[in-house]
Structure formats: structure tokens, C-alpha cells
C-alpha positions in Angstrom: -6.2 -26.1 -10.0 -8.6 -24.4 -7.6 -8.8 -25.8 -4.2 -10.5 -25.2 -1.3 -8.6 -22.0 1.2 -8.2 -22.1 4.9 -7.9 -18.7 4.6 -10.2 -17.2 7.2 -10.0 -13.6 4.4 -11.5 -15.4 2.1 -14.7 -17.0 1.1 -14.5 -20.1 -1.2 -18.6 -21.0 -3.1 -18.8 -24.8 -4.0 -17.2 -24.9 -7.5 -19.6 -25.5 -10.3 -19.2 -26.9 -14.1 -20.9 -24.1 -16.1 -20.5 -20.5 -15.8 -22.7 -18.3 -13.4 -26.5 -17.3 -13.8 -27.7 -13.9 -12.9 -29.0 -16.1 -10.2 -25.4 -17.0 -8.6 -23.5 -13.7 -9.3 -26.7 -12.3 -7.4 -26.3 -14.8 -4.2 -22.0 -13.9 -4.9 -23.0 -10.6 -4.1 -24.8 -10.7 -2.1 -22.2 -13.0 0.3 -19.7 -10.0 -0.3 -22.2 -7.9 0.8 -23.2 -8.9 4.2 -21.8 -7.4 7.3 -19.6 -10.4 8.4 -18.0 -10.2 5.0 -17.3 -7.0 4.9 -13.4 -6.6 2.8 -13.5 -10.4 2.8 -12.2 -12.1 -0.6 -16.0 -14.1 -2.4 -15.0 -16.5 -4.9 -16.9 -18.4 -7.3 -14.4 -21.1 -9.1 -16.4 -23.1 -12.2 -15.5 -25.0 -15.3 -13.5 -28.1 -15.7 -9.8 -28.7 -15.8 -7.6 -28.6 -17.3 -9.0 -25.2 -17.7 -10.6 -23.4 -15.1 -12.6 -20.1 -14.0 -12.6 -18.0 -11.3 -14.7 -14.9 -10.5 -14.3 -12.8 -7.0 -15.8 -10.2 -5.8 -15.0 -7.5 -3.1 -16.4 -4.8 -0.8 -13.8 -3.3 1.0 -16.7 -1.3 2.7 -20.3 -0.3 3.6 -21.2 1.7 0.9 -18.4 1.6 -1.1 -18.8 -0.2 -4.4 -17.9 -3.8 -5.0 -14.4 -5.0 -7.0 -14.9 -7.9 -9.7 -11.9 -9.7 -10.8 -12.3 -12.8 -13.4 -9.8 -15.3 -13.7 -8.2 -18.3 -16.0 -6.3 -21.0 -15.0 -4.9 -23.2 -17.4 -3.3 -26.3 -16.5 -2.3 -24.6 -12.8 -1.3 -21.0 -14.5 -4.2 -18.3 -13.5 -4.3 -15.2 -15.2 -6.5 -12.3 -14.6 -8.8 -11.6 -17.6 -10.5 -8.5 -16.4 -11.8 -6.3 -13.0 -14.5 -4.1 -12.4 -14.9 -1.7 -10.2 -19.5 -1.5 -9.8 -22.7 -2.8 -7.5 -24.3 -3.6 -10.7 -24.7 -7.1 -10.8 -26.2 -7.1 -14.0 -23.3 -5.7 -15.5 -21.1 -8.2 -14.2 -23.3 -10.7 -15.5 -23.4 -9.3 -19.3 -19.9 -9.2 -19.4 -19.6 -13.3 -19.0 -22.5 -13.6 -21.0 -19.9 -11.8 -24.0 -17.2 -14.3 -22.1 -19.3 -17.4 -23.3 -21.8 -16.4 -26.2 -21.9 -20.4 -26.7 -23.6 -21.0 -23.4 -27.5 -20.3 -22.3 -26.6 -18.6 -19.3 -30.7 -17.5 -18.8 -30.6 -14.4 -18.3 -33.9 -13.1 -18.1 -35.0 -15.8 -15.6 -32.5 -15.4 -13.0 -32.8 -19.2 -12.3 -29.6 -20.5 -11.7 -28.6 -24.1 -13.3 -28.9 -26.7 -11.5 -27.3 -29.8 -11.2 -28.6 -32.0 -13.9 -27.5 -28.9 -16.5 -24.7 -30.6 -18.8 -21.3 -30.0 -17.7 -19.7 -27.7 -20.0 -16.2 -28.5 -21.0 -14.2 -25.2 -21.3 -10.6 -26.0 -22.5 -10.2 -23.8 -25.4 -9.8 -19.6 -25.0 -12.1 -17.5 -23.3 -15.2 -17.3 -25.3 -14.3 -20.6 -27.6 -16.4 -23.0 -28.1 -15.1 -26.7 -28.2 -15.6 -26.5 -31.9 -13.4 -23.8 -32.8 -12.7 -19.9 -32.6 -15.2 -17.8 -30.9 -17.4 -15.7 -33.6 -15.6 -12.5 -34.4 -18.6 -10.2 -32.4 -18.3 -11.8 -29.1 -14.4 -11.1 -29.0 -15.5 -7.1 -29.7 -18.3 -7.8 -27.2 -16.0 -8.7 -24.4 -13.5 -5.7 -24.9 -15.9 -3.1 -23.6 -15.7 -5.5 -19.8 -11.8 -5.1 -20.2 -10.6 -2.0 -18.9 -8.6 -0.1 -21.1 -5.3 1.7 -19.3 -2.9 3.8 -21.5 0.2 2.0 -22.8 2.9 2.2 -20.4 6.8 0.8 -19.7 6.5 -2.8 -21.0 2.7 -3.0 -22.0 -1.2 -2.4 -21.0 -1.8 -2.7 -17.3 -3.7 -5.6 -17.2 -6.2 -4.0 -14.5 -6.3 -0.3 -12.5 -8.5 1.4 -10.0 -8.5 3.8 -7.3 -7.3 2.7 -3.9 -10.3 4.5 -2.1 -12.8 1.5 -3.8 -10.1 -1.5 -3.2 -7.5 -1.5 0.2 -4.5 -2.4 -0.9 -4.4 -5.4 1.1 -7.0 -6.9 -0.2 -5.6 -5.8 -3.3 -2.9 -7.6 -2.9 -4.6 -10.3 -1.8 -6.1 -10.8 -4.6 -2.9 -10.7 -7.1 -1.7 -13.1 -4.2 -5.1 -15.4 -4.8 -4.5 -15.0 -8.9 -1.3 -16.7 -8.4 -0.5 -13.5 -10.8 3.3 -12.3 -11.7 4.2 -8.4 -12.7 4.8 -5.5 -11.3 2.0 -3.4 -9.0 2.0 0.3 -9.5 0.5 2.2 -6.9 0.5 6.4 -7.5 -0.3 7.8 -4.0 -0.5 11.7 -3.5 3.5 12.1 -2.4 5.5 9.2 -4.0 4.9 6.3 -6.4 5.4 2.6 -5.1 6.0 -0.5 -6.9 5.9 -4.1 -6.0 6.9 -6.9 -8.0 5.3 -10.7 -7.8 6.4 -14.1 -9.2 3.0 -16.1 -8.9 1.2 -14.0 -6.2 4.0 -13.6 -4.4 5.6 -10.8 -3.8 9.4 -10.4 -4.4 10.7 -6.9 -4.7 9.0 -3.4 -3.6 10.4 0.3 -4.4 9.1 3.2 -2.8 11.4 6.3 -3.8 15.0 5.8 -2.2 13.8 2.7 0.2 13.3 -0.8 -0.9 12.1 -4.3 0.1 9.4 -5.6 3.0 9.0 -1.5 4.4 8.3 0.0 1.2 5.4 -2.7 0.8 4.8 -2.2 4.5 4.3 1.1 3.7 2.0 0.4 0.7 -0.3 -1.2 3.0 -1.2 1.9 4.9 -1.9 4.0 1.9 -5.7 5.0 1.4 -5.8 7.0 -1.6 -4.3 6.8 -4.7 -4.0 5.1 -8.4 -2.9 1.6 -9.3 -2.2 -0.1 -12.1 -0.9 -3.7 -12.5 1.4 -5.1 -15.6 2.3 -8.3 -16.7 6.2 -8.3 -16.8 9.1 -10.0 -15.1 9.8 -9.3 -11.7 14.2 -8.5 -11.6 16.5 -10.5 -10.5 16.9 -9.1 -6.9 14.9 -10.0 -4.1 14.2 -8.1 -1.2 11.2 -9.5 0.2 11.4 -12.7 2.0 8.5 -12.4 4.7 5.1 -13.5 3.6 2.5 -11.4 2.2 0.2 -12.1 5.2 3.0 -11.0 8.0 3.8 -8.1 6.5 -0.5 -7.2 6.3 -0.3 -7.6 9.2 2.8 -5.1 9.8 0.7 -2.5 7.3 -2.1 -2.3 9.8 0.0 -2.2 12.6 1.8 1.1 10.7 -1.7 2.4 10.4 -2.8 2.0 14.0 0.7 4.1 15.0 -0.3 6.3 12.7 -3.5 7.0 14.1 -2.3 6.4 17.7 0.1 9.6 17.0 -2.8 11.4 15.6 -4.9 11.2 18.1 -1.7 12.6 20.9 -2.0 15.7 18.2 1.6 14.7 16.6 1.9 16.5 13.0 4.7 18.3 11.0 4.4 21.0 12.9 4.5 19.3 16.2 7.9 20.5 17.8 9.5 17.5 19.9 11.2 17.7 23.2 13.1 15.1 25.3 11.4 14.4 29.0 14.6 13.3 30.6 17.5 16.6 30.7 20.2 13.5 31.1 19.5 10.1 30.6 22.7 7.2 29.9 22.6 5.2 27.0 21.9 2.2 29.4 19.1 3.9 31.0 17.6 4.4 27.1 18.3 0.7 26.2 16.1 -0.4 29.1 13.3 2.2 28.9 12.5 1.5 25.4 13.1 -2.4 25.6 9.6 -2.1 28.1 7.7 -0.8 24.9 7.1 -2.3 21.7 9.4 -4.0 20.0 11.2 -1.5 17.3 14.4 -1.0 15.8 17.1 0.5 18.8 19.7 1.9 16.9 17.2 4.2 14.9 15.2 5.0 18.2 18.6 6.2 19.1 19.4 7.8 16.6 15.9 9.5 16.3 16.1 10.8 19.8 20.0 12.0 19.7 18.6 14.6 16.6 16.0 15.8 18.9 17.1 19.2 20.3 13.6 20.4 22.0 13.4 23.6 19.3 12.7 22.0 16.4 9.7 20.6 14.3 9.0 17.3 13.4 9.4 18.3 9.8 12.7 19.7 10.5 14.0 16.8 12.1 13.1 14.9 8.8 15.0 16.8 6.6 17.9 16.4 9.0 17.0 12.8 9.2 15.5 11.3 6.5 13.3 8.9 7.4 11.1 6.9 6.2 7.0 6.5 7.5 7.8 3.0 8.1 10.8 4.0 9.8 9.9 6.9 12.1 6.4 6.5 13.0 6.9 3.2 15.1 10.0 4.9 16.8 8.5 7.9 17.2 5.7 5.9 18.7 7.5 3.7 21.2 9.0 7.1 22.5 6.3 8.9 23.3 4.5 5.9 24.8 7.5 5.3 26.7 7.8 9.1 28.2 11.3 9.8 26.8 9.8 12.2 24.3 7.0 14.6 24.7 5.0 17.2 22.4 4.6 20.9 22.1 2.6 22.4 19.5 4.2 26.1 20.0 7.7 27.2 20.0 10.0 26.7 22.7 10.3 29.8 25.2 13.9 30.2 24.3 12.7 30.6 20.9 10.6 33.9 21.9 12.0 37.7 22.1 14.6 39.3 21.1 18.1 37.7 21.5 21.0 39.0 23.7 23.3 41.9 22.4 26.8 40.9 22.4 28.6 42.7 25.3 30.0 46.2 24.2 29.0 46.3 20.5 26.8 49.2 19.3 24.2 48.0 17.3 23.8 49.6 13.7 20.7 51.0 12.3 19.3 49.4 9.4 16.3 51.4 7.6 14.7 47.9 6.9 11.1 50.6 5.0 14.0 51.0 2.4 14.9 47.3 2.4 11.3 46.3 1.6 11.0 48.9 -0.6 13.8 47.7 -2.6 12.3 43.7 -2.6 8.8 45.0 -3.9 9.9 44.9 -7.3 10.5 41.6 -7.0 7.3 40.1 -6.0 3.8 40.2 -7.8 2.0 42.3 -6.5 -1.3 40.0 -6.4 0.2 36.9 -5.0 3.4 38.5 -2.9 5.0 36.2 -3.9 8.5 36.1 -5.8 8.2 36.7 -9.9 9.6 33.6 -12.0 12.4 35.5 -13.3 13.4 36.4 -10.0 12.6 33.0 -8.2 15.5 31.9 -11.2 18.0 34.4 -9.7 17.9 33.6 -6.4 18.2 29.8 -7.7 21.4 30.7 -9.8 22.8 32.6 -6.8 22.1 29.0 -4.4 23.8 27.0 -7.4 27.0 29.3 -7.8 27.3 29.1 -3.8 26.8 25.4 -4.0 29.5 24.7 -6.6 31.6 26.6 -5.1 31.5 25.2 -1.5 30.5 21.9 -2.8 27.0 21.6 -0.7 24.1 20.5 -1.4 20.8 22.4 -2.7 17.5 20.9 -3.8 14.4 22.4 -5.4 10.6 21.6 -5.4 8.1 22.3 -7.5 4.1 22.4 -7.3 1.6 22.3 -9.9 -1.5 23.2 -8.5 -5.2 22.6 -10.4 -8.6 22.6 -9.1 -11.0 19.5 -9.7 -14.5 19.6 -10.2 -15.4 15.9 -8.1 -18.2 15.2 -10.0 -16.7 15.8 -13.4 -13.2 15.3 -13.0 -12.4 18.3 -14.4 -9.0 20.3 -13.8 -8.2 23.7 -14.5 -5.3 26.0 -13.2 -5.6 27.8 -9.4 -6.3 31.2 -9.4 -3.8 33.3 -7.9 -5.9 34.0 -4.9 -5.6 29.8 -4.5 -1.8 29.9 -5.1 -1.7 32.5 -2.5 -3.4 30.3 -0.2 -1.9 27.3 -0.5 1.8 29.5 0.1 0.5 31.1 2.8 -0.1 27.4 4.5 3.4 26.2 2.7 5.1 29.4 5.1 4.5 27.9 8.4 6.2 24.6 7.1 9.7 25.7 5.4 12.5 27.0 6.7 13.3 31.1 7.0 16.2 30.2 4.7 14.1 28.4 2.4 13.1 30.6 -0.8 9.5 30.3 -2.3 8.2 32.0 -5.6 6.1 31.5 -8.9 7.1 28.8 -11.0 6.3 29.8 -14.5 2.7 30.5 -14.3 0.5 28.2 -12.9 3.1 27.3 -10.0 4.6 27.1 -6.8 8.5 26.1 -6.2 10.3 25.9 -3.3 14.7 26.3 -3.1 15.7 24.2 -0.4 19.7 25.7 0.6 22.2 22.8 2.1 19.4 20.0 1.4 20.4 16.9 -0.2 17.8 15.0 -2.1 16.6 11.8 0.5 16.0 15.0 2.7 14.2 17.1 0.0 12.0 14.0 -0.6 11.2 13.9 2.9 10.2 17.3 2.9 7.9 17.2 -0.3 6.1 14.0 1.2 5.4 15.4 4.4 4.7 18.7 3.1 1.9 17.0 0.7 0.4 15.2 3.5 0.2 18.3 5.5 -1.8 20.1 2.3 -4.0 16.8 1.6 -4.9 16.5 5.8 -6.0 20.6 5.4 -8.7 19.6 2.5 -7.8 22.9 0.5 -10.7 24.4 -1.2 -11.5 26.8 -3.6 -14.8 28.0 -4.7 -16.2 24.4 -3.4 -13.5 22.5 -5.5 -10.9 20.5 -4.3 -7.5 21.5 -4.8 -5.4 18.7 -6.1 -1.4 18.9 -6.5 1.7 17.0 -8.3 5.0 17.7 -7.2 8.1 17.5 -8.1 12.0 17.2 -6.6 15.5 17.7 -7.3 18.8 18.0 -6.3 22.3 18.9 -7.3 24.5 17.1 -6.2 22.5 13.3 -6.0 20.4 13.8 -9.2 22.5 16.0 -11.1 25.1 18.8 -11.8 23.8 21.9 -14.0 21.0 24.0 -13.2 19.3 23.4 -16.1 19.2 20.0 -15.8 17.7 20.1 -12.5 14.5 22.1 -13.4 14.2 19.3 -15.5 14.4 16.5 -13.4 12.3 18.7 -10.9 9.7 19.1 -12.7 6.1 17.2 -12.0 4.9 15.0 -14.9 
């Protein structure tokens, strides 16, 4: 049954026994709406048990628009019906109008009903009258409120949005207030996350190779992306054991780091140095014990891979790490003055290196070199032709099996979108050129990058196993997203795509498969 919350997130109306006039969904919004309720959970419960309503509403801010979700609980067991993503609370009200033809729900006047209205008994279906089956043109009537998602793994998502309209915490907040169980789906820009809940609560979370409370944690920072949610049964294994509000609360946290590091002018291509030339493990230990709390071992081992030449980035892909992970290590160093930033290189870095004592140097006509490469690359782009990109990936692969190291690959598809249409067509080349001329400053000298086909970029990662390629892509994507690439006034989206031999497989052929973006 519905009951009154303590939560201070969300909002509880005194229950009432028929559904909602235009009259109360207006005064519902218009709750959610004002600036103390700003991203605070609104609910509406009505009916009478053993079946009950619920209707919520949501504005996770100022003039953002407002997330309706609808709700049944029968005999204790609430499933969501329907959301809507609008400020248009006459569509909202239309769509339980189609829920319950059988009920005056006055419409035009806006009045709401008060209490001396007859209490309506609703403990058939949605949209059944006591006396039997709803008439056939209000159950067509109500599918046009239901949003329609494609068929995916087990079924139809039983709602979807964009993250940018509804915060994932209050997103799952509200699966956690539906009491709902299946699996969240959550498409960001770099990786695809997935959280699985037995009656609101949440039990497992995946995000690429991690699992459990970080992977959720992680979720929570997330502003952008696609979710979907599907009615399914969460597995067996458990890896969440902290409540949903705790690790909120550990989300924002993540995001406040995150910021916190922005704001010292941390990115990718931040290269870290160590402030102390010798320091004992002891001496470590009690430095970073005066900071936040945070993991010790991996703030060691975090700091023993800095080497004062190299780039955040590249001390991913040496490390892989986790956001979750690195960002509140990272953090705690820097606050704590064992680490400090430098957005250039090092000067050791700069000039030309030291000849070796008595060996003559010998001449190489590097014009002829070039010369020789030309007819490798387009000559519009500069970039490496497809057929050669292939070579050179052939070449990594025959090395690779033969030494028995690891290589990995990654591949871009790039399209521009029209924002107010939605519409995606292919880069141009002068876009693909820009977006690899931004792509340089990130990789490795050793790392190889070419057309892919002909609409693409790819990347050949040499000695790069695939936790570490996945590092790279993620960070690499959130480098391209922070720039807000452009061309001709549309925005350039991306997918992308990774793999690696040996961790996801062994031919070469196999592996543009498994690399490929879908």
C-alpha cells in the first residue's frame, strides 16, 4: 500500500479516492514546479486498496521539462504503467482521462472533486470498470500515453528518456519509489551501464569490466545519455549491498571531485608530477591519512606509476582505472601536495637527446622517407588509406602472435546532427580531419591512426591490452565531447568501438568485428 514517506526528496499530496482533475495535476505541478522543489520527487497516490494509483511528477531543473511516471499497486506489488517526459499538463491529464474513460474526471471545468464525490472503487485493470472489460477504444486510447521503445534482450523497456531531462538519481529514485524490479539501461557517450533491482532496490550494476556499488556510483555522475528500463529478473549474484541513498550520496560526492579537479585545470592531457623527490612509504601513509578518506593501496599504487613525464591519459592505459577509482585518489593527492600539475611537457622532454659517445651519426634523407609514405595517405584528409590502415594492422597482429603481446584497436564513427531535427549524416572529410587532428595530441607516437572504411576513424593501439584500450576510448570520448566539436553549426556526435587480441579474441578478423561500433 502507499504510505506516507519521511523522505525529505520527496513530496507525498494527501491521497484521494478518485483519479486527478485537471485541477489537481495542475496544483501537482505546480508543487514540482516551485523553487524549493526543485529535483524533488511530487506524488499524488489515489484509489482504494486493494488496488491503488500513483502519479509523480519531476523537474530535475529550472527550465528543464517535467518527468511523469504513473503507477499501479496491486495488493502491495507497484508497477509502472507509463512516463512522460512534458510541461503540458494538459497532456498529462488526457492520458488518465484514456486510463479511466468510466469516470467524469471534468475536464473542461478544471474544478477538482471534492470530498462528497463518490469514492471510486478501482480493483479491476487499468481502464476497467467494476462491471467488466474496459471498451475496446479506450485500451487504443491509452497506447498513444505509453511510450513505445524498440524490442530489445528480454522485452519492451517499460519506460526511456534522456538523462539531460531526468538525473539519474532521481531516476533511480523513482524505480526505488515504484518498488519496481528489472534491469536499468543507461547508454552514456563512452560506455553502457546497467543496474539491476529486486523491488526498488538495487542489486547488481555493470559498467564495462567493473561491477557492483562503483559502477552505480559512477552512474550517478553521468549527465547525458539514453536510458531504458525492462522488466526482467535481476541474476543471481549480488554486488550491491549499500543502500541506494548512501551510494547518492557517494555519486555527488564523485561529481564534486570531478569538478574540484576541473577547476585545478586537471584533463587528459594534464601531465602529473610528484612534489616530494623521496618520500617513505610511512611518510605517504600519514600524508594522505590527513585527507579524505580513500582507498590506500590504490593511492599507492596511483602515485608509484607517476613518473613526472607522462600524461594523465597515459597513466590510464598503463593503469586502468576506473572514474570511480582514480578521481578520488587523484583528488586526495593533489589536495594533499604529493602530486602537482603541469600542462606542458617536462623540460627533459625538450631538445634533442644526447649522442652516444664515439658513434658517428648516419644520415638519413628523411624528403625521401616522406616521399615514399605519400602514397599511403589521402591526400585530402592525410590521413592513412583503409587498405593501408589494414597493413599496418596485419603487421601489429603477426608481431603480436609471435611475441605473444597484446594489441588492441579502436574505431570511430563519426556523423553530424542537426539538434533541432535529429538528423545524422556522415562527416565530411574536412570534419574527419578535424576531429584527428584533436585525436594526435592524445595518442601515443607509436599509436597508428587511419581511415576506417569510409566514413571512419580507427586507432591501432601496439602492446595495449583491452581494460587499458577501454580506458583510453572513454577518456578519449570525454576529451572530444568537453571540446563541443562543430561543423557547419552542427554538432558532431560519435560511437565507438574497442577490441583486443588477446582478451576478446585471437584472429584479426574477428576483432574488426568485435571492434566495430553498433
Amino acid at each position: 500500500m502507499l504510505q506516507n514517506r519521511q523522505d525529505k526528496r520527496h513530496i507525498q499530496l494527501p491521497r484521494q479516492a478518485r483519479p486527478p482533475s485537471s485541477h489537481d495535476i495542475d496544483h501537482l505541478f505546480g508543487q514540482a514546479t516551485a523553487n524549493a522543489n526543485i529535483g524533488r520527487v511530487v506524488e499524488l497516490p489515489f484509489g482504494s486498496e486493494p488496488v491503488m494509483f500513483m502519479i509523480t511528477v519531476t523537474l530535475p531543473k529550472l527550465r528543464e521539462k517535467a518527468q511523469w511516471m504513473f503507477y499501479k499497486v496491486d495488493h502491495g506489488q507497484s508497477s509502472l504503467e507509463w512516463s512522460e517526459t512534458t510541461s503540458d499538463t494538459t497532456m498529462i491529464h488526457n492520458a488518465l482521462c484514456a486510463q479511466f474513460p468510466e469516470v467524469d474526471m471534468d475536464l473542461k471545468s478544471g474544478k477538482g472533486l471534492g470530498m462528497g464525490a463518490p469514492p471510486l472503487i478501482l480493483q479491476q485493470g487499468i481502464g476497467e470498470p467494476a462491471g467488466g472489460k474496459a471498451p475496446r477504444q479506450s485500451q487504443q486510447s491509452m497506447q498513444q500515453y505509453r511510450p513505445q521503445a524498440p524490442s530489445r534482450g528480454p522485452g519492451k523497456s517499460l519506460m526511456e528518456g534522456e538523462l539531460k531531462h531526468l538525473s539519474a538519481a532521481n531516476l533511480m529514485q523513482s524505480i526505488q519509489v515504484g518498488k519496481m524490479t528489472g534491469r536499468l539501461e543507461v547508454i552514456g557517450q563512452n560506455d553502457t551501464i546497467n543496474v539491476f533491482f529486486a523491488d526498488g532496490t538495487p542489486v547488481h550494476a555493470l559498467a564495462g569490466g567493473a561491477e557492483g556499488e562503483g559502477a552505480l556510483v559512477e552512474l550517478v555522475s553521468l549527465t547525458s545519455g539514453a536510458y531504458k528500463f525492462y522488466h526482467e529478473a535481476p541474476p543471481n549474484k549480488r554486488t550491491i549491498n549499500k543502500r541506494l541513498d548512501t551510494l547518492l550520496l557517494e555519486g555527488a560526492t564523485l561529481t564534486d571531485h570531478c569538478r574540484w579537479l576541473d577547476g585545478k585545470g586537471v584533463n587528459a592531457e594534464s601531465y602529473l608530477t610528484r612534489l616530494h623527490g623521496n618520500i617513505t612509504e610511512q611518510s605517504f601513509e600519514q600524508i594522505v591519512s590527513k585527507g579524505l578518506p580513500c582507498d590506500l593501496g590504490l593511492q599507492k599504487s596511483l602515485y608509484q606509476a607517476i613518473d613526472n613525464h607522462s600524461t594523465l591519459m597515459e597513466l590510464l592505459r598503463r593503469l586502468p582505472l576506473r572514474k570511480f577509482e582514480w578521481v578520488p585518489a587523484l583528488h586526495n593527492m593533489i589536495n594533499c601536495q604529493l602530486v602537482g600539475i603541469r600542462n606542458g611537457p617536462p623540460p627533459t622532454q625538450v631538445g634533442v637527446q644526447q649522442e652516444s659517445k664515439n658513434v658517428s651519426p648516419t644520415k638519413i634523407d628523411w624528403l625521401a622517407v616522406r616521399a615514399a609514405e605519400r602514397s599511403l595517405y589521402r591526400s585530402d584528409s592525410g590521413l592513412l588509406l583503409f587498405p593501408a590502415f589494414l597493413g599496418f594492422i596485419e603487421r601489429e597482429h603477426q608481431r603480436a602472435q609471435a611475441l605473444r603481446r597484446p594489441y588492441a584497436i579502436v574505431i570511430l564513427e563519426l556523423m553530424s546532427r542537426n539538434d533541432e531535427t535529429n538528423e545524422r549524416v556522415p562527416l565530411s572529410i574536412k570534419g574527419v580531419k578535424d576531429v584527428a587532428q584533436h585525436i594526435e595530441g592524445l595518442k601515443r607516437k607509436c599509436d597508428i591512426m587511419g581511415h576506417y572504411e569510409t566514413f571512419s576513424l580507427a586507432l591501432l593501439l601496439p602492446e595495449t591490452s583491452s581494460a587499458s584500450a577501454r580506458t583510453f576510448a572513454r577518456t578519449l570520448c570525454d576529451v572530444l565531447i568537453s571540446r563541443g566539436l562543430q561543423e557547419e553549426g552542427r554538432h558532431i556526435v560519435m560511437k565507438m568501438g574497442v577490441g583486443s587480441v588477446p582478451d576478446d579474441c585471437d584472429r584479426l578478423e574477428s576483432l574488426l568485428t568485435v571492434a566495430h561500433p553498433r
